[in-house]
Structures are given as structure tokens and as C-alpha cells.
C-alpha positions in Angstrom: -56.8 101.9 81.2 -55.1 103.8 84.2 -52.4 101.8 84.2 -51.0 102.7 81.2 -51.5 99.0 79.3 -52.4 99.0 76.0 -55.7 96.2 75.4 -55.7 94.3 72.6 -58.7 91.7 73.5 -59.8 90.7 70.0 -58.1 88.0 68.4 -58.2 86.8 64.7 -58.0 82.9 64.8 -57.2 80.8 61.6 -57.9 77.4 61.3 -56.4 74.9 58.6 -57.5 72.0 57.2 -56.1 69.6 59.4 -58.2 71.5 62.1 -55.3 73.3 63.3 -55.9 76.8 65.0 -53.4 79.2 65.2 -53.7 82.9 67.0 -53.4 85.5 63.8 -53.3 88.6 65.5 -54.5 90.5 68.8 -56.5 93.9 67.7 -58.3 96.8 70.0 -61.2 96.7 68.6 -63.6 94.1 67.2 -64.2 96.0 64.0 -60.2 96.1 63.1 -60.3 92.5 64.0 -62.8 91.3 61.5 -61.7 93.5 58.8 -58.2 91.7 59.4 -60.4 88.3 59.5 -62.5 88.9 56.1 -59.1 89.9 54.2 -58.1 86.8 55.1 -60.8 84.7 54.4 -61.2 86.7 51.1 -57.9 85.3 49.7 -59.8 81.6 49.1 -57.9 79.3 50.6 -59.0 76.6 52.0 -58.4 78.2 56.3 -61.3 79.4 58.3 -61.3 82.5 60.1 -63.2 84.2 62.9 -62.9 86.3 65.5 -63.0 86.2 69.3 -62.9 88.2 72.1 -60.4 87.4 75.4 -61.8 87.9 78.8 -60.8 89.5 81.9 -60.1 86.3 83.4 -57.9 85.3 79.6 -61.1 82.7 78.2 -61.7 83.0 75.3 -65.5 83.6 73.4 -66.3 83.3 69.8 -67.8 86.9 68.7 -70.4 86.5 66.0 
């Protein structure tokens, strides 16, 4: 990071059970972002939530 930026390419997506997805959280590292994602999930509701990482280019891939 020369230029000073701060990354934050994990993201903690939630999805309800109209199939809805909404963007939870942005995280540095992939092991903050699924602890975030299994306190979540350990609440039992009925949401779903994973984790993926952005890309240089801003896509998005599921990290399993």
C-alpha cells in the first residue's frame, strides 16, 4: 500500500429470505471477516451469510 489507502477487500454479505443481499461490512482480512460472518449467522435467524473477497478490477468472488 504506498499510497497510503487503507484495503478493506473482504466483504461480509447477508442474504434474507426474500433472497435479498445486502453488503454487511468491508474487513482487511478474511479471518476478521468470517468471524464477523459466523456471529452473525450464530444469532439463528433465518439470513444467510458468507464471505467474499473484491478484486482488483471491483468483482466480486465467493471465498469458501
Amino acid at each position: 500500500m504506498n499510497d497510503g489507502t487503507i484495503t478493506l477487500p473482504w466483504l461480509v454479505i447477508r442474504q434474507d429470505d426474500n433472497g435479498n443481499r445486502y453488503r454487511v461490512g468491508r474487513y482487511a482480512t478474511r479471518a476478521e471477516a468470517q468471524k464477523i460472518a459466523d456471529s452473525l449467522d450464530g444469532r439463528g435467524h433465518k439470513q444467510l451469510y458468507w464471505v467474499e473477497r473484491i478484486g482488483q478490477n471491483g468483482s466480486t468472488a465467493t471465498a469458501n
